[in-house]
MISEDO-208042 format. One record per residue (C-alpha): x, y, z; residue in three letters. Coordinates in steps of 0.05 Angstrom, whole numbers, padded with zeros to 5 digits, always signed. Layout:
REM MISEDO-208042
XYZALA ...
REM end
This chain:
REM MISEDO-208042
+04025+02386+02320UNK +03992+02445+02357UNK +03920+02451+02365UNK +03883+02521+02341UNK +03829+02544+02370UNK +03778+02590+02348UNK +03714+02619+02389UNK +03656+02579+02394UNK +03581+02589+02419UNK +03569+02582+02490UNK +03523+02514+02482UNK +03574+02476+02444UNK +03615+02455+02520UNK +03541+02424+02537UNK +03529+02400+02463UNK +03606+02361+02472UNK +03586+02331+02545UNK +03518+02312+02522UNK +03544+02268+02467UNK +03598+02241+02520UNK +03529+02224+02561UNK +03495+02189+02502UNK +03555+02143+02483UNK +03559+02118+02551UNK +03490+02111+02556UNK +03477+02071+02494UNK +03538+02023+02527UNK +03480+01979+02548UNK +03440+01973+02486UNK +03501+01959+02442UNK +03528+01907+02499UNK +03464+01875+02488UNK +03462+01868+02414UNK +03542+01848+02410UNK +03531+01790+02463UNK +03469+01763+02427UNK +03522+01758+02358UNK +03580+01729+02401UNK +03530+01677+02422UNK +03512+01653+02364UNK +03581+01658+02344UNK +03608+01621+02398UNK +03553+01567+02389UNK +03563+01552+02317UNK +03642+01541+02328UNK +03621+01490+02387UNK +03572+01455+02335UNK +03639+01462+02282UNK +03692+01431+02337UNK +03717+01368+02319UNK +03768+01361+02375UNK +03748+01344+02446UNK +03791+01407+02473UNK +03760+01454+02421UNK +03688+01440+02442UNK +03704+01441+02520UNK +03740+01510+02507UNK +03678+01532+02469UNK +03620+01491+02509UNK +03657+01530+02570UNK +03661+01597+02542UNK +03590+01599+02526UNK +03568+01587+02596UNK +03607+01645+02622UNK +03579+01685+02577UNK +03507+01671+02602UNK +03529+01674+02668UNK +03564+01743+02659UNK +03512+01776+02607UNK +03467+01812+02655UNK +03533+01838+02691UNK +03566+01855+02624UNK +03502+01887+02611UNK +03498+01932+02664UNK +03578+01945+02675UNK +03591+01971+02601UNK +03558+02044+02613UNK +03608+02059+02674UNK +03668+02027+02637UNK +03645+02077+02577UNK +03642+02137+02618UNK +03713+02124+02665UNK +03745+02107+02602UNK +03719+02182+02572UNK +03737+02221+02638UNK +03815+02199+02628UNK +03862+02242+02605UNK +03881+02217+02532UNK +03941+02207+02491UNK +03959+02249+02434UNK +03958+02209+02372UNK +03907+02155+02398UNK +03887+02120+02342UNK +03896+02050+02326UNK +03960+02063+02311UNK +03977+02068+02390UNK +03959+01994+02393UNK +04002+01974+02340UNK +04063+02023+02362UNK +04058+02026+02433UNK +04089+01962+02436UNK +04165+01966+02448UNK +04218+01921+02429UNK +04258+01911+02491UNK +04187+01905+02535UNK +04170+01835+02488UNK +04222+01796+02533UNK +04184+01814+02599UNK +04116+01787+02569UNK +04092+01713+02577UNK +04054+01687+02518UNK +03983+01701+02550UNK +04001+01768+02554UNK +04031+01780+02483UNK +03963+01744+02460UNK +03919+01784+02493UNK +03959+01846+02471UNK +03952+01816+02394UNK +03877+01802+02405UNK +03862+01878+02436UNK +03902+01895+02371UNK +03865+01849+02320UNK +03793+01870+02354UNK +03808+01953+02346UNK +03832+01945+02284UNK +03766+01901+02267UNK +03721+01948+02289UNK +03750+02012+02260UNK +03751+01969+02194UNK +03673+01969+02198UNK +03664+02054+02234UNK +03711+02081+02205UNK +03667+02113+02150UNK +03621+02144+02198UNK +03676+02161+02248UNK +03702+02210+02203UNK +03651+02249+02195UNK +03638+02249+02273UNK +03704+02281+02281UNK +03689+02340+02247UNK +03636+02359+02294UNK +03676+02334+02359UNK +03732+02381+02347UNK +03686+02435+02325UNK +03657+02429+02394UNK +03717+02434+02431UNK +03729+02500+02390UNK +03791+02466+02336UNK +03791+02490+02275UNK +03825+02430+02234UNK +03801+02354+02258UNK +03853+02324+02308UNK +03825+02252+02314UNK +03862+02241+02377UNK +03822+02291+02412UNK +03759+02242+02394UNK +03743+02208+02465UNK +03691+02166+02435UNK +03731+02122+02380UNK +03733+02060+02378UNK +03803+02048+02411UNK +03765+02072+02476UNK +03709+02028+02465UNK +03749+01974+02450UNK +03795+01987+02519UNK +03730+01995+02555UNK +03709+01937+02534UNK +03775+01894+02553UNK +03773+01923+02624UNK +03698+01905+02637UNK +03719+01828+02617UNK +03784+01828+02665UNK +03736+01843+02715UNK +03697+01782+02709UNK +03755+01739+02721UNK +03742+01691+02679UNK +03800+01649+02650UNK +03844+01690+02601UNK +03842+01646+02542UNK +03752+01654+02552UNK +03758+01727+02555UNK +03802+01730+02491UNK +03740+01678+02453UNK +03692+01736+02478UNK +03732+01790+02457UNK +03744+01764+02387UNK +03675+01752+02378UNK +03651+01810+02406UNK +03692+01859+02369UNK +03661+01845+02308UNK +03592+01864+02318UNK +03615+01915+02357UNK +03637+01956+02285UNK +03574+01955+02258UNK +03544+01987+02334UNK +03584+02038+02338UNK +03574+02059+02262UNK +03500+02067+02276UNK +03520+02104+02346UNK +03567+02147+02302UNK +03518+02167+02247UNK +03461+02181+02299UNK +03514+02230+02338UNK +03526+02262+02279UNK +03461+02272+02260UNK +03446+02302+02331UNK +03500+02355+02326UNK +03477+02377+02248UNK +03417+02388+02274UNK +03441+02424+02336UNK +03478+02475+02292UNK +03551+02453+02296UNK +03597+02474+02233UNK +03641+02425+02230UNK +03710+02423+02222UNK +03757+02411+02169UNK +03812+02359+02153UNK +03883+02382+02133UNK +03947+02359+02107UNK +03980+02340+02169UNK +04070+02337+02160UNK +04107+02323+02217UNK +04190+02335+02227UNK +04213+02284+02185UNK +04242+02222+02221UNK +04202+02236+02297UNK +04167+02163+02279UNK +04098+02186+02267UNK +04041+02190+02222UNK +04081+02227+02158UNK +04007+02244+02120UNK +03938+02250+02153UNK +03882+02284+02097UNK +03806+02270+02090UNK +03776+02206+02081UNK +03841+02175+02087UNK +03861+02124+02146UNK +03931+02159+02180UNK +03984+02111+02158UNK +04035+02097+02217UNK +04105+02074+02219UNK +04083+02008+02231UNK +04032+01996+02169UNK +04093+02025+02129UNK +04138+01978+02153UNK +04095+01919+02136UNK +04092+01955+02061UNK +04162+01947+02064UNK +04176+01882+02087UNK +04158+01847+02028UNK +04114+01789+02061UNK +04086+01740+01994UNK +04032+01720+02045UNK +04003+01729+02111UNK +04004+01654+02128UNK +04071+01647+02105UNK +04100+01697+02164UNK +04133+01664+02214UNK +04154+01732+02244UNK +04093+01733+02298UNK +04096+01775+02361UNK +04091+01709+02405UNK +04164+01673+02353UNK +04194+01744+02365UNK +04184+01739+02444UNK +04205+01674+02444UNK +04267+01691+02406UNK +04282+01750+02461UNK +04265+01713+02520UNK +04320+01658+02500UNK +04264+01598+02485UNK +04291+01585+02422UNK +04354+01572+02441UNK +04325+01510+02487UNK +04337+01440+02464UNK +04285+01417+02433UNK +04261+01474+02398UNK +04317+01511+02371UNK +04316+01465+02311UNK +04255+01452+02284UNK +04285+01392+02227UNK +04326+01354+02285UNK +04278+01349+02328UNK +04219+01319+02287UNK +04280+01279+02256UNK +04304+01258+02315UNK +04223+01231+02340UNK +04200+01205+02283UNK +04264+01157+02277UNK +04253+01147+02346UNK +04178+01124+02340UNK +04183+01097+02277UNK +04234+01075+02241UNK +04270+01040+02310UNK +04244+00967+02304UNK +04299+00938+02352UNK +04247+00938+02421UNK +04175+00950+02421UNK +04156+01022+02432UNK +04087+01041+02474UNK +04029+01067+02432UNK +04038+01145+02430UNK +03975+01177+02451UNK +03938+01209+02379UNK +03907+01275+02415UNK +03971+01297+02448UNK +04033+01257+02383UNK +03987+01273+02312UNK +03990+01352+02334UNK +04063+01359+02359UNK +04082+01323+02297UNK +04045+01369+02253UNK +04069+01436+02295UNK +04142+01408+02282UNK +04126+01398+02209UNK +04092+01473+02205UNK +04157+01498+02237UNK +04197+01464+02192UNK +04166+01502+02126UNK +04171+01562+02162UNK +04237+01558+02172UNK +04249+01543+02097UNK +04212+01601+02081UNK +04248+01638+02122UNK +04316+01627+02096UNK +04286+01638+02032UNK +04268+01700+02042UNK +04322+01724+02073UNK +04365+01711+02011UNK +04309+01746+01962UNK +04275+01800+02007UNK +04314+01859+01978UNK +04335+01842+01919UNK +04264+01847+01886UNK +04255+01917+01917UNK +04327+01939+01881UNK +04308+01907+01813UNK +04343+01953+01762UNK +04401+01988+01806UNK +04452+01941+01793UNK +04511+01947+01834UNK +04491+01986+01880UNK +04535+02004+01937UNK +04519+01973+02002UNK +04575+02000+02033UNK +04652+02006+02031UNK +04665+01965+01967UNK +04605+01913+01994UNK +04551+01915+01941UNK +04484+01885+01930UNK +04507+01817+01905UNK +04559+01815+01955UNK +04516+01814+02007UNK +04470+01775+01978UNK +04528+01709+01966UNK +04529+01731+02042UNK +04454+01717+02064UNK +04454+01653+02021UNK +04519+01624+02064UNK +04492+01636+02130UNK +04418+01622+02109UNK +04443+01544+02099UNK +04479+01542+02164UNK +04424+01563+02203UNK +04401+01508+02254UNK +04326+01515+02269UNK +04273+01577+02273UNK +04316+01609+02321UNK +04373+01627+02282UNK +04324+01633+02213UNK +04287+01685+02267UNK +04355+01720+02276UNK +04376+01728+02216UNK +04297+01762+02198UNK +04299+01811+02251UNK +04377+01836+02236UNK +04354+01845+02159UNK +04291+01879+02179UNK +04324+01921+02235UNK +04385+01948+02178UNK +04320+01963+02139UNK +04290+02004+02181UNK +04355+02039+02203UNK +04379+02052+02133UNK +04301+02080+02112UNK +04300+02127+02168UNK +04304+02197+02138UNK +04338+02236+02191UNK +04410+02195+02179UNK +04456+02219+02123UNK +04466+02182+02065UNK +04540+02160+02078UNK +04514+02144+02154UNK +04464+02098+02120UNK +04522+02067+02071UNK +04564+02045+02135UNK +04501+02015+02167UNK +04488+01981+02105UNK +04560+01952+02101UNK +04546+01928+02185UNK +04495+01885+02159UNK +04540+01819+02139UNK +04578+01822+02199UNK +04515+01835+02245UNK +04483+01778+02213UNK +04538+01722+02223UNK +04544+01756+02296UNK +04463+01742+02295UNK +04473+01667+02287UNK +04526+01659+02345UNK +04500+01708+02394UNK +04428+01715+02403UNK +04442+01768+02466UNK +04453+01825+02415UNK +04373+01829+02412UNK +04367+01820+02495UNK +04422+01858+02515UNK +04418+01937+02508UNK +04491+01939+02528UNK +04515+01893+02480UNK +04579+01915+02438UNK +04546+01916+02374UNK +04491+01945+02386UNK +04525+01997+02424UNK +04567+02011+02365UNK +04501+02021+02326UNK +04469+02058+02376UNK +04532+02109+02382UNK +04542+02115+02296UNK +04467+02137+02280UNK +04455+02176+02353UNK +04524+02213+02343UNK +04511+02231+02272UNK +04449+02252+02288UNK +04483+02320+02301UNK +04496+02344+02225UNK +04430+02360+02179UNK +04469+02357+02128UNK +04538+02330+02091UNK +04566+02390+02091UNK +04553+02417+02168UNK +04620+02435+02203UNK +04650+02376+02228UNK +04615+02322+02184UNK +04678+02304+02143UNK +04723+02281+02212UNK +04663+02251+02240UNK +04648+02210+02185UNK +04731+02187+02164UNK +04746+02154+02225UNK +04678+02119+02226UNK +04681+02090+02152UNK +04772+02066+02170UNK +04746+02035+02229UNK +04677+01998+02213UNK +04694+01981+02138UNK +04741+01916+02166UNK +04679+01892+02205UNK +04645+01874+02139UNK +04694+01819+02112UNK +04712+01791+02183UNK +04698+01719+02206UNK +04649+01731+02278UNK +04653+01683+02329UNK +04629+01727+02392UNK +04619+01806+02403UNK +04695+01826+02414UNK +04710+01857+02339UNK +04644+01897+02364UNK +04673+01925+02418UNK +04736+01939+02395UNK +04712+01980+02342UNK +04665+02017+02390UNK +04728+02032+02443UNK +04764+02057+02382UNK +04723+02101+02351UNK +04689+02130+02422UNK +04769+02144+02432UNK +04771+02184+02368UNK +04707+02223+02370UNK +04710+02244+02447UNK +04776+02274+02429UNK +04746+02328+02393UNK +04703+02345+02459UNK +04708+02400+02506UNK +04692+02363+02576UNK +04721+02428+02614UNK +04671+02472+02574UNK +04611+02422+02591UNK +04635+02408+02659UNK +04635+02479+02683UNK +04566+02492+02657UNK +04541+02444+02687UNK +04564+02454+02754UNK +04546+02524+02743UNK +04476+02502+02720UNK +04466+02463+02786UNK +04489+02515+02837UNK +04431+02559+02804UNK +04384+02503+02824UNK +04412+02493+02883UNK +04409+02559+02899UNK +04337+02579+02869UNK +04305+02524+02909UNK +04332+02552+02966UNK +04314+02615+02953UNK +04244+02585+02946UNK +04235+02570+03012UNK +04263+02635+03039UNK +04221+02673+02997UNK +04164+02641+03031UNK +04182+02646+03099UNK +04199+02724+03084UNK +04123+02732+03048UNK +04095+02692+03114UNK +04122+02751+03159UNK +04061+02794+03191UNK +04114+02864+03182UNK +04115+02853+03102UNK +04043+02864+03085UNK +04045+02944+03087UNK +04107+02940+03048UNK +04093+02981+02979UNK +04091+02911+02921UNK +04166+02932+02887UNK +04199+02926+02961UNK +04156+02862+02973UNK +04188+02837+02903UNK +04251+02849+02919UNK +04253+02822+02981UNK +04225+02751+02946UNK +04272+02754+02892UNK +04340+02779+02890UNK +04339+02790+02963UNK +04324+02718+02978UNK +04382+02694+02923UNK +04430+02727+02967UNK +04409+02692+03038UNK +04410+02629+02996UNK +04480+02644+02953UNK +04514+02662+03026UNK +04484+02586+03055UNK +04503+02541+03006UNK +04577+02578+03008UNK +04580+02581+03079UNK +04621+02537+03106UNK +04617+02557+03180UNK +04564+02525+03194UNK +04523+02598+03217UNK +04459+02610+03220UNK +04453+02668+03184UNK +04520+02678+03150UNK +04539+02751+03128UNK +04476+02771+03167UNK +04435+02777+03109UNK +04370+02744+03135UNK +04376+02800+03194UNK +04382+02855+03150UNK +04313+02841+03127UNK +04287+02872+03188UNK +04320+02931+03185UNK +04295+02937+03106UNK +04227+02925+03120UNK +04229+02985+03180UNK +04265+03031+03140UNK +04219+03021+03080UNK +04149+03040+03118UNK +04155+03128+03121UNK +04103+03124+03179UNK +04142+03087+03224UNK +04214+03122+03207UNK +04180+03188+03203UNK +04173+03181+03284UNK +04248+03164+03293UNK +04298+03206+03234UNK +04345+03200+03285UNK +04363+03124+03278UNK +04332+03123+03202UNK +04393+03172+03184UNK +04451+03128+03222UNK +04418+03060+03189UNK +04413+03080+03113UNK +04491+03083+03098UNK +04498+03015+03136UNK +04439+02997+03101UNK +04462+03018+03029UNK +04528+02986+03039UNK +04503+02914+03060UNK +04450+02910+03002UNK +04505+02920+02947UNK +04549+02886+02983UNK +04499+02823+02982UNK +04472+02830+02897UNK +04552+02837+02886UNK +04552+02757+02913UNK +04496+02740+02867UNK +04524+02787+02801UNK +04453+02824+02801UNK +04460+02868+02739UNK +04482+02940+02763UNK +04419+02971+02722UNK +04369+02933+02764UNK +04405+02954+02819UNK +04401+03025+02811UNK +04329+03013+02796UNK +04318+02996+02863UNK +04355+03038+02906UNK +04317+03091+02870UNK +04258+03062+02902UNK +04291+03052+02959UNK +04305+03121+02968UNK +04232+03146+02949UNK +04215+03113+03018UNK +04265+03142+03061UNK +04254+03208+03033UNK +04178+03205+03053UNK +04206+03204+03128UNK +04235+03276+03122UNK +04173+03309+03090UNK +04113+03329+03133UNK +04060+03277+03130UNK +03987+03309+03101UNK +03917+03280+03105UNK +03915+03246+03043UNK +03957+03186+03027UNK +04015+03194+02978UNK +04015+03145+02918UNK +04061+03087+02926UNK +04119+03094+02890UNK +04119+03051+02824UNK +04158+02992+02822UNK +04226+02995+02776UNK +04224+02973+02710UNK +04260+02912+02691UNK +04263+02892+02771UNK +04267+02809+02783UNK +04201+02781+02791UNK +04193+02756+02864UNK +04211+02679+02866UNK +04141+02660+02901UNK +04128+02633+02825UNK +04171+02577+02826UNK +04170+02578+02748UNK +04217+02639+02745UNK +04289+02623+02759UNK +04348+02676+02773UNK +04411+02656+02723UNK +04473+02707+02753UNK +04506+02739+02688UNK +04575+02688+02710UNK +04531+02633+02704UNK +04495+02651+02634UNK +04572+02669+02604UNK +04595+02596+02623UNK +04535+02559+02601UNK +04511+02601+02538UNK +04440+02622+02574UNK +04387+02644+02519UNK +04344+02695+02543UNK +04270+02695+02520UNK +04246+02750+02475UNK +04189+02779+02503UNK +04140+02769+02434UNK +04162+02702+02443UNK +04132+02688+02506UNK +04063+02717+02475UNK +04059+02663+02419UNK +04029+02612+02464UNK +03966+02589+02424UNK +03902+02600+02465UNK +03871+02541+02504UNK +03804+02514+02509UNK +03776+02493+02572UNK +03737+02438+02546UNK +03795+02397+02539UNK +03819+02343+02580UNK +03893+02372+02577UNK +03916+02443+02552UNK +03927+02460+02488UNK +04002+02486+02516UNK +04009+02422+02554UNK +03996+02378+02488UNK +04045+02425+02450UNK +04101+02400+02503UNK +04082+02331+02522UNK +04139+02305+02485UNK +04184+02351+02517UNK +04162+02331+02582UNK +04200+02260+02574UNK +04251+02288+02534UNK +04309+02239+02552UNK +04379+02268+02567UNK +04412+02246+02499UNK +04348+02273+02446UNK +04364+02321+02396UNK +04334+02383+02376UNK +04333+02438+02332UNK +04332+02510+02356UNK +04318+02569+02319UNK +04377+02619+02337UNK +04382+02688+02301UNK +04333+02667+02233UNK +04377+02601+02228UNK +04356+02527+02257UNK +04422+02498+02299UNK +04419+02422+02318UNK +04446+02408+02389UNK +04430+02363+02441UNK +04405+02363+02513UNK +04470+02333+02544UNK +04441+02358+02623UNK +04374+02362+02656UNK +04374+02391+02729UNK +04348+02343+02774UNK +04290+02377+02799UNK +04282+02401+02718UNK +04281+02469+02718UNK +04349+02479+02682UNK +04362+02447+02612UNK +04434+02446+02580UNK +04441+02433+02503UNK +04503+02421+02466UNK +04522+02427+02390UNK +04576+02371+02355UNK +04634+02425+02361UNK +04607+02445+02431UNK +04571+02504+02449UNK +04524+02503+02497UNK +04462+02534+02501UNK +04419+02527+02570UNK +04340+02550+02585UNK +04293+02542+02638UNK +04239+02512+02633UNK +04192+02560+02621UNK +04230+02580+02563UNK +04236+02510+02533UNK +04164+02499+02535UNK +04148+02573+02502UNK +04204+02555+02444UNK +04163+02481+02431UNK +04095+02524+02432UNK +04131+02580+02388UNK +04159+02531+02340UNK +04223+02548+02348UNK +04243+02482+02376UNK +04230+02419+02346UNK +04248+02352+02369UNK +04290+02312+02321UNK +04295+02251+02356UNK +04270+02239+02423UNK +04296+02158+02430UNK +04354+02123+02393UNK +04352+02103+02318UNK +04367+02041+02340UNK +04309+02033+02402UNK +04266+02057+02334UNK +04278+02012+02285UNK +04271+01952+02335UNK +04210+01978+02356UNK +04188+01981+02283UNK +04212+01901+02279UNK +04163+01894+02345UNK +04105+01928+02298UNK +04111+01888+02247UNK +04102+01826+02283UNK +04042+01860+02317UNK +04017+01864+02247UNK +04034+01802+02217UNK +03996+01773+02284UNK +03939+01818+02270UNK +03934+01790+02198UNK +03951+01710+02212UNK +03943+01652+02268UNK +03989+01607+02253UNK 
REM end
């Protein structure tokens, strides 16, 4: 959403960085008063420790505290104000903590790490729980200092997430053990609230005072589907994907989740699978027969501290593993009470699939398979909620669902493995059909007929392994790439890349042309043209030169000869050799903007100029200096701004080149300097990373067209988009960003459905973490 800015008085800039000042400066108060509560915290659950390892853990904690308070002290002001000066991200509330956190990065994460990320999530969202009141009404004056006219809490560098991180980078540097650090942060975080409330409310007082109007909260809607907050209004927390999610889910109780960051990384990282822990029942079975029911030898004396608690950790994951199963066969059906009969999919309904769930749900051998079968249920949620997919899309999805979850319970790769059949085939159904907005868009109907023949079998089939997957994927890739045109994309892009190519190079020539000590009486047109289409000819003639010359078609040298010709005092002393060079002269310039198709209008704007100049030579020179000759309308901009790229008219024909209307360009919203970034740079942050692959919406002639970026130059200045019955329409980059900043591009989807609703799986654990220690 695009920031609006309105004009402020001068003081509020040193009214903004005064507050910054003050926050960072009270860091050492409030470290003081937050250690003094973790203390005593720390010290009443050593006095309530009834296990040896407990009160070492907390005897040892408290020490390092002591012997780190004066540093923690003294360190928490600098943390405060490094943390401030850094640029950052849009949409930095708590949600970042809670969505930040990807699916596929879970397998790459030890357990200390997904701990500490749960405990940096539990601690913001414990303080925010306790500011929050008083952080709202801070944010009003904040963004009225930086000159916004609605409240963007984002743009807040002084809530609590930044605290919080502040915070959690002073402790790493104390290198203290990781498990102490996490007992200080847990304690820590919540008196920490009730600081920063007071530090809040006295801020907000200060800027009253100081005459700030602040601003006002609005009804925030973003393009349905993007992932994000949906609703943002006053007085109300901004409800992310991932609080949703949990909404959704259906959990009875907190403590009866079993779907925990820390089970789901296990599950990724292949853990479960072990001996030993993949089934919870055999192996507690399996020891206590051993250990006490076996009376045929004498068996040692376990040990209490290390048997009593394995025994109970097997029992605990035996119930969750019976809840689990048990709520896989009744998550869903409570949420459809009164819709009998619904369709699932292709003649699968409701009860079907549930007879389904309850089969596999009693051959399921331990908390990794139970742990499968959760996070295919919850990830065919999230896909078949996700508002940007059709309704029939979301009907074959639905129908997946049996098939993906007995493929769940004999191949545990499909969550590991990006590249694995089935989830390839998911990933290529809701990306591809991604291109309609609509069931009755032009080539819906043959999109969606071969997918429904070809997936519908999947459904009723028996899966030992991933090859029915692939199958279907080769299939119905086969089909759907048939109706491509690879010629059509092929040539644009190759026509896309020469411009580049050649643009770069022109680049550098431009430079070394602007660098020459002749060029600096040259009137600015002739100067322009030299650096522009002048310089797209020297570079068009080297990249098709095949010679291996130096100068091929002697372009570069007839810069020499243009820059003499184009000065009257000098050619004024020698008509002679001015009169032999112009028709050689004339002839070799169109002969060179022919190679590059430079349109015939600029052209003739100027040799007009052109001939200005040499007509100076002939008249007697007077006293007073003549004007220099205006520059040509419409002539190309000289290429020493490497923002400004040269498309030749062959090149915009094959590739569908949109030109930028010039009120267009002039609907950049103003900036603020105050800021840390731009308000045009936060308006295309997202396009910045837009992956090859995203869809978007452009706004062509009054009416919104849905296409996708199928090309990205490699040095990024050239974008190619391509609609589902494939035109093409390509942009620099200049234009891109002003169509993002003008609205008239939005981003539709900038990763896979399927990369999103795993993610969503990930935030859900994050939450269920948050909420429960199991």
């Amino acid at each position: 959403m695009s920031k609006h800015f309105i004009d402020v008085p001068d003081h509020y800039e040193a009214l903004y960085r005064a507050v910054l000042k003050q926050a960072a400066l009270a860091g050492e108060s409030i470290m003081g008063k937050v250690l003094v509560v973790a203390r005593a915290e720390l010290k009443e659950c050593f006095t309530q420790a009834r296990g040896f390892i407990d009160r070492d853990r907390f005897e040892l904690s408290l020490k390092l505290l002591d012997s780190h308070t004066k540093a923690l002290c003294e360190g928490y002001p600098q943390a405060l104000t490094n943390a401030f000066k850094q640029i950052l991200p849009q949409g930095g509330d708590r949600a970042v903590a809670l969505q930040g956190l990807r699916f596929d990065q879970l397998e790459l994460m030890d357990s200390a790490q997904v701990q500490e990320r749960v405990e940096f999530a539990r601690s913001q969202q414990s303080v925010s729980l306790v500011s929050d009141a008083e952080l709202s009404e801070l944010n009003t004056y904040i963004c009225a200092t930086l000159g916004m006219s609605a409240v963007h809490p984002e743009s807040n560098p002084i809530r609590p997430e930044i605290f919080v991180r502040a915070l959690q980078n002073l402790l790493a540097q104390t290198q203290v053990p990781s498990l102490v650090r996490l007992d200080w942060l847990q304690h820590m975080s919540r008196a920490l609230g009730g600081e920063l409330s007071a530090l809040y409310k006295t801020l907000s007082q200060k800027l009253h005072v100081e005459g700030v109007l602040p601003a006002g909260y609005v009804v925030v809607r973003t393009h349905e589907g993007i992932g994000r907050s949906v609703d943002a209004s006053a007085g109300a927390t901004p409800t992310g994907s991932a609080s949703r999610q949990r909404a959704a889910v259906g959990l009875e109780n907190a403590q009866d989740s079993v779907l925990t960051l820390d089970t789901l990384r296990r599950l990724l990282a292949g853990e479960l699978d072990q001996p030993g822990s993949e089934s919870g029942r055999e192996s507690f079975a399996e020891q206590f027969s051993r250990e006490f029911e076996s009376a045929s030898e004498p068996q040692p004396t376990p040990d209490f501290e290390s048997t009593v608690p394995a025994a109970f950790e097997a029992l605990k994951e035996m119930k969750q593993v019976d809840r689990m199963v048990e709520r896989i066969g009744n998550r869903r059906e409570a949420a459809r009470a009164g819709k009998p009969g619904r369709v699932v999919g292709q003649g699968s309904s409701v009860h079907e699939v549930h007879e389904v769930r309850e089969q596999l749900r009693q051959m399921t051998k331990g908390l990794g398979q139970a742990l499968s079968l959760e996070v295919v249920a919850l990830m065919v949620e999230n896909i078949a909620r996700d508002a940007r997919l059709l309704d029939p899309i979301r009907a074959v999805i639905k129908n997946l669902e049996p098939a993906l979850l007995r493929l769940a319970l004999v191949d545990p790769r499909f969550f590991s493995d990006k590249q694995h059949p089935a989830r390839c085939l998911l990933q290529e159904i809701t990306h591809r059909s991604l291109a309609y907005d609509s069931v009755e868009s032009r080539g819906f109907t043959a999109f969606l007929d071969p997918l429904q023949r070809v997936v519908g079998p999947l459904a009723d089939l028996q899966i030992d392994d991933a090859e029915p997957f692939e199958q279907v994927l080769k299939e119905l890739v086969r089909v759907w790439d048939e109706r491509k045109k690879p010629d059509q994309l092929e040539k644009a892009v190759q026509a896309l890349q020469h411009a580049e190519d050649r643009n770069l190079l022109a680049e550098t020539i431009a430079r070394e042309i602007a660098a020459r000590p002749d060029v600096n009486k040259l009137p600015t047109g002739l100067l322009e043209f030299l650096c522009g289409p002048w310089a797209q000819v020297i570079a068009h003639a080297k990249l098709a030169d095949e010679t291996g010359s130096g100068d091929p078609g002697q372009y570069r040298e007839l810069v020499l000869a243009l820059v003499w010709s184009a000065q009257p005092d000098l050619t004024s002393k020698n008509i002679a050799k001015l009169t032999r060079l112009v028709p050689q002269l004339l002839s070799k310039l169109r002969e060179g903007l022919h190679l590059i198709d430079y349109p015939t209008l600029k052209t003739s704007a100027f040799f007009d100029l052109l001939m200005k100049l040499h007509q100076q030579a002939f008249r007697p020179r007077v006293k007073a200096a003549e004007p220099e000759p205006a520059p040509p309308a419409g002539l190309q901009p000289s290429l020493l701004d490497t923002e400004n790229t040269w498309i030749a008219p062959a090149e915009a024909k094959i590739s569908g080149f949109m030109e930028m209307a010039p009120e267009l360009g002039q609907s950049a919203p103003e900036t603020s300097p105050l800021l840390p970034q731009t308000a045009a740079t936060n308006l295309v942050s997202a396009a910045l990373s837009l992956p090859v692959g995203a869809w978007v919406e452009l706004l062509v002639n009054g009416v919104w067209v849905r296409t996708q970026l199928s090309w990205a130059s490699p040095h990024g200045s050239l974008f190619l988009f391509t609609s589902a019955y494939g035109s093409t329409q390509s942009m620099t980059r200049r234009s891109r960003d002003k169509l993002l900043a003008a609205g008239s591009m939005r981003i539709v989807s900038d990763q896979t459905v399927v990369d999103g609703a795993l993610d969503a799986v990930a935030q859900t654990a994050m939450l269920n973490s948050i909420d429960v220690k199991l």
